[in-house]
N, C-alpha and C positions, 0 to 999 in steps of 0.2 A: 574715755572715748579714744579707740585708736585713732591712727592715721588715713586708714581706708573707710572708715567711717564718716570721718570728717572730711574729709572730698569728698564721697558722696554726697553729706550734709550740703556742701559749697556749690555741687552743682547743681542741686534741688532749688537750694535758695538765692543764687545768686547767678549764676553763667545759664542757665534755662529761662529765666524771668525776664535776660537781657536779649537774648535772642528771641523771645518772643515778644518782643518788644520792638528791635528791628526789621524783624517780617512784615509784623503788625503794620508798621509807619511804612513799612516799601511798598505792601501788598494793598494799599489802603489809600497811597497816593496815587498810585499805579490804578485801580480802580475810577478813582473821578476821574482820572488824564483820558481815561479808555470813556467813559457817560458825559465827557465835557459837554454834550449839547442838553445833557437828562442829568445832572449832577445829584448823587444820592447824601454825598457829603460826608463818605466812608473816614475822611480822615479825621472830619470833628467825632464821629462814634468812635475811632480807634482811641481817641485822647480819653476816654471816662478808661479804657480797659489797663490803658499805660499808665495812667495814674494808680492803677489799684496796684500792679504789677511792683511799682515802684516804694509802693509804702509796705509791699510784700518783702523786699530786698532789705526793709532798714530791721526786719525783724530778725536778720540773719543772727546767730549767737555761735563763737566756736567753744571749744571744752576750756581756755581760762579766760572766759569772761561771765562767769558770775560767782559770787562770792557772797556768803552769808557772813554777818556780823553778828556773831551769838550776841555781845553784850547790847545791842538798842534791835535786837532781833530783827535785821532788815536784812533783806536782798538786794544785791544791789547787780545789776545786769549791763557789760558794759557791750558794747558794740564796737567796731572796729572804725576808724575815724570816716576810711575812706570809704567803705561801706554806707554810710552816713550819708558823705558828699554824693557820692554815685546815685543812693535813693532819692538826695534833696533833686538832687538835676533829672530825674526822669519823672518824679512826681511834678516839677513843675513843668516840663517839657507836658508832661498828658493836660495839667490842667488849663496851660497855655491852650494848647491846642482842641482841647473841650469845649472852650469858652469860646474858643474865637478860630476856630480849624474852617470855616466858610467863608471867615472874610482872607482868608490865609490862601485858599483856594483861586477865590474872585481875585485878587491881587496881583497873585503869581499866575495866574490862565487868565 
């Protein structure tokens, strides 16, 4: 895989997921601020889609990290650490805010 390839790959999987991820939580908080007396509670729906977003990102793989071991014939697929960290913290950020995005609301309004 070249180099223009794999940026591309990076932005598909990883700087696109993030940014929609940010709109998401802006455009979502911004939403019940705006229905504060009719609250729809856009920001606990945005948490199921950030959550997927984020377990999207841990699938990111660039061209050396995977590697086959002929001799116990495994694959082995490794992921980049921070990658990792970036998907653990936006998976838990959606599922935080899935779970409990209404009392997050009522609290802070």
């Amino acid at each position: 895989m070249n180099s223009p390839e794999l940026t591309n790959s990076k932005k598909i999987m990883i700087y696109i997921p993030v940014i929609i991820c940010l709109v998401l939580l802006s455009l979502s908080l911004l939403m019940d601020i705006y229905q504060k007396q009719d609250p729809q509670y856009w920001l606990q729906r945005s948490g199921s889609v950030i959550t997927v977003l984020g377990a999207w990102i841990s699938f990111y793989l660039d061209d050396k990290s995977i590697d086959f071991n002929e001799e116990m014939g495994v694959l082995n697929m490794y992921t980049n650490k921070g990658y990792k960290i970036l998907s653990l913290i936006i998976v838990f950020i959606g599922t935080l805010l899935w779970g409990y995005g209404d009392l997050v609301f009522k609290l802070v309004l």
